[in-house]
Every structure is written in C-alpha cells, then in structure tokens.
KEROTOR-580545 format. One record per atom (N, C-alpha, C, CB): residue in one letter; x negated, y negated, z. Coordinates in Angstrom, 1 decimal, padded with zeros to 4 digits. Last residue first. Glycine has a CB too. Example, Ala and Ser with C-alpha at 12.3 -4.5 7.8 and 13.67 -1.06 7.14 Angstrom:
! residues 2
[rec 's'; [-012.8; 002.2; 007.1]];
[rec 's'; [-013.7; 001.1; 007.1]];
[rec 's'; [-012.9; 000.0; 007.9]];
[rec 's'; [-014.1; 000.6; 005.7]];
[rec 'a'; [-013.2; 005.7; 007.8]];
[rec 'a'; [-012.3; 004.5; 007.8]];
[rec 'a'; [-013.2; 003.3; 007.8]];
[rec 'a'; [-011.3; 004.5; 009.0]];
! end
This chain:
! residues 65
[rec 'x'; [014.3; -024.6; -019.9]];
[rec 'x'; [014.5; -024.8; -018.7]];
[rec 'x'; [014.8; -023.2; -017.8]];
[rec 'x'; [015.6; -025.8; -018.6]];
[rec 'x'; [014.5; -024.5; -022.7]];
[rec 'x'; [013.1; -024.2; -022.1]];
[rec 'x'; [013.0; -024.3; -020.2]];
[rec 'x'; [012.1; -025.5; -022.8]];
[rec 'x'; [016.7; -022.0; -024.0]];
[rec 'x'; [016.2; -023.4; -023.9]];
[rec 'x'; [015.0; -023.2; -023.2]];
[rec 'x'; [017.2; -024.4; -023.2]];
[rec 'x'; [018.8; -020.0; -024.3]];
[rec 'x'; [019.3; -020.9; -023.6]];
[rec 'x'; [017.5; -022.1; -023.0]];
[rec 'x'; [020.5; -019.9; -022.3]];
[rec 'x'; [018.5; -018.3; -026.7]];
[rec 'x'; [019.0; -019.7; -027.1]];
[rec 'x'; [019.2; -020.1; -025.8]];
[rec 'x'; [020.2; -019.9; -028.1]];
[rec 'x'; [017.3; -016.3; -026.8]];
[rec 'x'; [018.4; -016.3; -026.1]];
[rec 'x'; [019.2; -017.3; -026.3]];
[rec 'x'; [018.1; -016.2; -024.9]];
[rec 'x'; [014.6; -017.0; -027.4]];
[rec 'x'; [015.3; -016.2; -028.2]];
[rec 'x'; [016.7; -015.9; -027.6]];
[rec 'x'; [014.5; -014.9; -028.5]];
[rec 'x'; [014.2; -018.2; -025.0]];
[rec 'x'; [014.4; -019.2; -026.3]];
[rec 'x'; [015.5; -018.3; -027.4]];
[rec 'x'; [012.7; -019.6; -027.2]];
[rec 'x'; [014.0; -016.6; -023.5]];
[rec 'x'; [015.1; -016.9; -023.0]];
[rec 'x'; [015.2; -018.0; -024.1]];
[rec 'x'; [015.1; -017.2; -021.4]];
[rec 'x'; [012.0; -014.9; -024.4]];
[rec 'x'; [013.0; -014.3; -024.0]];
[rec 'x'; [014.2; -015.0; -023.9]];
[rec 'x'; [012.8; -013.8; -023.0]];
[rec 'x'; [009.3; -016.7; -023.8]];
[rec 'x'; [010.1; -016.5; -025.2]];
[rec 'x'; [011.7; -016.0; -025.2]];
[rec 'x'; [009.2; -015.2; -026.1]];
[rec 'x'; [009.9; -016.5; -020.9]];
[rec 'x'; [010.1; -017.8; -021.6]];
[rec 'x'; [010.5; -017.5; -023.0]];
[rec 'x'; [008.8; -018.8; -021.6]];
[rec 'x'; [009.2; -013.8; -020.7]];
[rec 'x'; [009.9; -014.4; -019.8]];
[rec 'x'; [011.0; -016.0; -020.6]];
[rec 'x'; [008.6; -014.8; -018.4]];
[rec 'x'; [006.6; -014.5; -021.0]];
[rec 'x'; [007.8; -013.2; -021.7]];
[rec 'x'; [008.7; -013.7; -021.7]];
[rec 'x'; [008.1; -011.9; -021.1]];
[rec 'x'; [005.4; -016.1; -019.5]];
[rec 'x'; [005.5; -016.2; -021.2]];
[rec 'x'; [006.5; -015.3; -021.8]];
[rec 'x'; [003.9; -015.8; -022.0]];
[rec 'x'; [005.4; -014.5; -017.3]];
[rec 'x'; [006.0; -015.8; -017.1]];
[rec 'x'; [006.5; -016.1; -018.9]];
[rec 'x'; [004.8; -017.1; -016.3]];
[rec 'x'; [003.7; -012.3; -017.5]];
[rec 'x'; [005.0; -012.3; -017.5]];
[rec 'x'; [006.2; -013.5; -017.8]];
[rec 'x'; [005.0; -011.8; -016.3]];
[rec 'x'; [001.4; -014.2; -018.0]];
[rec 'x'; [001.8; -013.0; -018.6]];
[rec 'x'; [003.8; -012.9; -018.7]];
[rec 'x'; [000.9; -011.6; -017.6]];
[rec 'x'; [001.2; -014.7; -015.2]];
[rec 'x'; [001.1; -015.4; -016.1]];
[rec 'x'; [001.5; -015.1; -017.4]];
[rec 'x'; [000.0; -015.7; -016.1]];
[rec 'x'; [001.1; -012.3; -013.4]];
[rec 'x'; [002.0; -013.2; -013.7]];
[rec 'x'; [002.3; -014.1; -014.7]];
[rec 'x'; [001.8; -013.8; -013.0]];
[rec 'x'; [-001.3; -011.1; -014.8]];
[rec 'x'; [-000.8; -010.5; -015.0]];
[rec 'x'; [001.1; -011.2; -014.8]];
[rec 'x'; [-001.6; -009.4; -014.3]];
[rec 'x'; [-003.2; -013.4; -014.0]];
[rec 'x'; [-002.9; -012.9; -015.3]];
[rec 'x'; [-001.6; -012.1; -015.4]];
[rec 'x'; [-004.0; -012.2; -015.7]];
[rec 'x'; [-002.9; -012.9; -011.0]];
[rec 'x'; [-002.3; -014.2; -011.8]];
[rec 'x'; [-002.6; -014.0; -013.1]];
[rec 'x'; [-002.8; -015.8; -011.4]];
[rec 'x'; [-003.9; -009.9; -010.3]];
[rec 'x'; [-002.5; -010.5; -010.2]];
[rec 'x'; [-001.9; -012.1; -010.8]];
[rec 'x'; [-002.3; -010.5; -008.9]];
[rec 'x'; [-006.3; -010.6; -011.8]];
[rec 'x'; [-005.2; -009.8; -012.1]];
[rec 'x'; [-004.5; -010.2; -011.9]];
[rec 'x'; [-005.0; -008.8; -011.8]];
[rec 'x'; [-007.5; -012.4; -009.7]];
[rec 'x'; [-007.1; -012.7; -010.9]];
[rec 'x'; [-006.3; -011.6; -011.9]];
[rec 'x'; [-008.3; -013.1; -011.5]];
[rec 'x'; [-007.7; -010.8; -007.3]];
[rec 'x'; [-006.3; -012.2; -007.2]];
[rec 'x'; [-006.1; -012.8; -008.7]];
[rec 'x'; [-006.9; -013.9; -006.1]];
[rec 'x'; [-008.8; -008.6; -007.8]];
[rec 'x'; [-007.7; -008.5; -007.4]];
[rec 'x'; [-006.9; -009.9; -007.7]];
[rec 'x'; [-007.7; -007.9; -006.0]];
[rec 'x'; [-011.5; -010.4; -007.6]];
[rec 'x'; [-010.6; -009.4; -008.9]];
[rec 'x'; [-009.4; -009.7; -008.8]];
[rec 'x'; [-010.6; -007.6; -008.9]];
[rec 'x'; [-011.6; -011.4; -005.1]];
[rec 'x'; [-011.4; -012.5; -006.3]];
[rec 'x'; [-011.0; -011.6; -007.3]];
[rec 'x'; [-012.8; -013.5; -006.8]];
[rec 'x'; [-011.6; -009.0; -003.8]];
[rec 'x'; [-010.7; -009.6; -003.5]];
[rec 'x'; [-010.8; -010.7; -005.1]];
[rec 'x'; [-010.9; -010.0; -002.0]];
[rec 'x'; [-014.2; -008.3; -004.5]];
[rec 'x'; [-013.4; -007.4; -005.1]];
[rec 'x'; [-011.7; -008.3; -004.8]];
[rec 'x'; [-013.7; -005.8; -004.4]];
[rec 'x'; [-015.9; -010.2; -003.7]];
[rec 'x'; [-015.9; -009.9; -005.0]];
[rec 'x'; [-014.3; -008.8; -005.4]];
[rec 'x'; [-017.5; -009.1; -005.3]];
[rec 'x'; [-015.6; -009.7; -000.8]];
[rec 'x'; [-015.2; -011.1; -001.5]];
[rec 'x'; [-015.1; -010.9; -002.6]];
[rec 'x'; [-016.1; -012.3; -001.4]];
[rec 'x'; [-016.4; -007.5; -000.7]];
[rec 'x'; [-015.0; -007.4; -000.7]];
[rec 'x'; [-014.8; -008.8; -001.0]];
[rec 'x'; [-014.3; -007.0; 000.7]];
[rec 'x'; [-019.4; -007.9; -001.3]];
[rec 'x'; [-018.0; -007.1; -002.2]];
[rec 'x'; [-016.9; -007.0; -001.9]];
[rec 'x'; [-018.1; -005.9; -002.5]];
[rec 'x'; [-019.7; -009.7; 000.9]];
[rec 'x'; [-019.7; -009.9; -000.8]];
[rec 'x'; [-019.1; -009.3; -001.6]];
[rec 'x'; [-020.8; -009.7; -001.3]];
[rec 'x'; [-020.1; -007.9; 003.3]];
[rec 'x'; [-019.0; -008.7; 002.6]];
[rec 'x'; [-019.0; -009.5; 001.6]];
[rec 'x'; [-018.6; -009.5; 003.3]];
[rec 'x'; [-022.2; -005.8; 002.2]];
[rec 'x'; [-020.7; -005.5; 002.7]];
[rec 'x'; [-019.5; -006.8; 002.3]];
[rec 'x'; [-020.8; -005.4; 004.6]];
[rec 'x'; [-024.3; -007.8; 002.4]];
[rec 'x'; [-023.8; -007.0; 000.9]];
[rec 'x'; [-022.3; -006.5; 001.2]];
[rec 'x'; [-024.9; -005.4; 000.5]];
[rec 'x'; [-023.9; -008.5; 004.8]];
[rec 'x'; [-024.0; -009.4; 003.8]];
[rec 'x'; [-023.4; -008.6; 002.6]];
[rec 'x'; [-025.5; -010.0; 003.5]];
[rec 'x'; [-024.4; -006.0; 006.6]];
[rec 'x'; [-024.0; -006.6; 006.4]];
[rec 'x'; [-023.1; -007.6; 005.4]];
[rec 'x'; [-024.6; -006.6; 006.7]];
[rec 'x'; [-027.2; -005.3; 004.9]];
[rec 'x'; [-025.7; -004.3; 005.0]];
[rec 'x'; [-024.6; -005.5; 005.2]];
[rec 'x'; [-025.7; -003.1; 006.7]];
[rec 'x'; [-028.6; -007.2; 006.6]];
[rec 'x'; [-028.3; -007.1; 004.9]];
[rec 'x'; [-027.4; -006.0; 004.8]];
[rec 'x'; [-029.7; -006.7; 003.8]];
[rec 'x'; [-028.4; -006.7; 009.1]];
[rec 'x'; [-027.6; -008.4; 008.5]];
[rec 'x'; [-027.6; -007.9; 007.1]];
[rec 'x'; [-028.7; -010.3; 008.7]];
[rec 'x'; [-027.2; -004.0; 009.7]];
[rec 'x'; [-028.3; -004.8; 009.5]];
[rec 'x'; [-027.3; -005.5; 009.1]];
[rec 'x'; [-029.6; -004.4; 008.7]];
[rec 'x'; [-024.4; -002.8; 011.6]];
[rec 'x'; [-025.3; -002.4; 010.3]];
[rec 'x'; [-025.9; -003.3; 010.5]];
[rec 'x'; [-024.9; -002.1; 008.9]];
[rec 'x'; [-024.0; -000.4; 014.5]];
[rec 'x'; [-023.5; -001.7; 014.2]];
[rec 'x'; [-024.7; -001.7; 012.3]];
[rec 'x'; [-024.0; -003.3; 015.9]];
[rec 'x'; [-022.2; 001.8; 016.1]];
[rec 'x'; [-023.1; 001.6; 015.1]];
[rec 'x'; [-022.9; 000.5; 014.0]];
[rec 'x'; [-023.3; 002.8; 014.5]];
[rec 'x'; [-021.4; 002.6; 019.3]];
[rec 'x'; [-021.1; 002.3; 018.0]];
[rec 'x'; [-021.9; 002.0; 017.0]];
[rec 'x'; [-020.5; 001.6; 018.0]];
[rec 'x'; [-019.5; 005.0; 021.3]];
[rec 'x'; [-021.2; 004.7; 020.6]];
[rec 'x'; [-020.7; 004.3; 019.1]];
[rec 'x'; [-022.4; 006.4; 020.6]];
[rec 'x'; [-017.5; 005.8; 024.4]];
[rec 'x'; [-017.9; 005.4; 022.7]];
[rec 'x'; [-019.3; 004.9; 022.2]];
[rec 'x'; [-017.0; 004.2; 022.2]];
[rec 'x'; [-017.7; 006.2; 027.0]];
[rec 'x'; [-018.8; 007.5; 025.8]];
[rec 'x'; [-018.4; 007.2; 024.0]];
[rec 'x'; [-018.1; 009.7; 026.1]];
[rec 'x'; [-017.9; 004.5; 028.5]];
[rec 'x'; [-016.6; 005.7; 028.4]];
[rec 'x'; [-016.9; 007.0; 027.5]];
[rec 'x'; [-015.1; 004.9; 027.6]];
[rec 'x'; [-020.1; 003.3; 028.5]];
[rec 'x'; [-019.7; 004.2; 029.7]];
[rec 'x'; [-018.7; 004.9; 029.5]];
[rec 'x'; [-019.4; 003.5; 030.9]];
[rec 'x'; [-021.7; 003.1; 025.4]];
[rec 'x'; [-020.6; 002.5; 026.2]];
[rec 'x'; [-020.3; 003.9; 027.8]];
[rec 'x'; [-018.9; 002.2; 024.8]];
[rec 'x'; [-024.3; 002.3; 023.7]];
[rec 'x'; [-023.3; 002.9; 024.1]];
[rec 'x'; [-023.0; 002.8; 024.9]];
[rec 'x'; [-023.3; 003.8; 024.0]];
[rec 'x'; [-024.9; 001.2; 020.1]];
[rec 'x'; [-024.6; 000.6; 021.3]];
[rec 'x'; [-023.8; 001.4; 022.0]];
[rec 'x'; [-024.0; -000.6; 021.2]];
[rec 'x'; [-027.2; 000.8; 017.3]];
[rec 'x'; [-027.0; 001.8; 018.0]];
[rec 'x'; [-025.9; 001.0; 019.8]];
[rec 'x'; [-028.8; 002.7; 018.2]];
[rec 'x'; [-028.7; -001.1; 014.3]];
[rec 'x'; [-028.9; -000.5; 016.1]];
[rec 'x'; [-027.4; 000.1; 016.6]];
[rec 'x'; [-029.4; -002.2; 017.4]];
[rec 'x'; [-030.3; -002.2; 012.1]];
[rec 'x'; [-029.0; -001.4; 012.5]];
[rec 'x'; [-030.1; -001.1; 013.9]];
[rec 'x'; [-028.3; 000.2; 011.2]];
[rec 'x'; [-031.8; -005.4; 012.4]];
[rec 'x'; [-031.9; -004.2; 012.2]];
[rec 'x'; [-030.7; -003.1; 012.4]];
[rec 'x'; [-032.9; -003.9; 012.8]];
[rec 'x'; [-031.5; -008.7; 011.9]];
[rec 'x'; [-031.3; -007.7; 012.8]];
[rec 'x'; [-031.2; -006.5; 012.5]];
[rec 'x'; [-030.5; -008.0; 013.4]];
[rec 'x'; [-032.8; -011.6; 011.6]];
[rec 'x'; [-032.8; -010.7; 010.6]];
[rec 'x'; [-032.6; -009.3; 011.6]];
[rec 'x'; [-034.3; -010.8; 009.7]];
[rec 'x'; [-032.4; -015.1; 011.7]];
[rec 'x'; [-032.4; -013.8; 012.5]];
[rec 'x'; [-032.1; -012.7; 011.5]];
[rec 'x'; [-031.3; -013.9; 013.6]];
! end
C-alpha cells in the first residue's frame, strides 16, 4: 500500500495532515539513525570515562578492583 499525504477533518474543526508512506519511512529512519548516534556517543563517551577512571585509581595504588 503506497498512500499519498491526505488531509482529515474533524467536527470540532481540527484538520490533520497525515504524510505519505515515503515521508513516512524516511521520517522514521532518521530518528532510528539519529537515536543509534546518540547511543554510541553516550557509550564511548562512558567507556572513556571508565579508563580514566581505572588509570586513576592504579596511579592511586589502590589496584584494579
């Protein structure tokens, strides 16, 4: 099914506007895309920290635990 933007109005006098399946699609792809960014930053950017974190506490002498 391939559905065109279309138009839907309501008795209270909202009117909404719905987008094509390809609008659509492309729509949620990039937030799927942009969301997988976002989640690899944030675990680099943990990951990262975690190593600091670790040298820190050698140079501290208290070990790897």
């Amino acid at each position: 099914m391939n559905k065109e933007r279309y138009k839907e109005e309501y008795e209270e006098g909202s009117h909404l506007l719905w987008p094509s399946d390809k609008e659509d699609k492309i729509t949620r792809q990039f937030y799927k895309d942009l969301s997988n960014i976002s989640k690899n930053i944030n675990y680099s950017k943990k990951k990262k920290l975690k190593f600091f974190e670790q040298v820190f506490r050698i140079i501290k002498g208290k070990g790897w635990g």
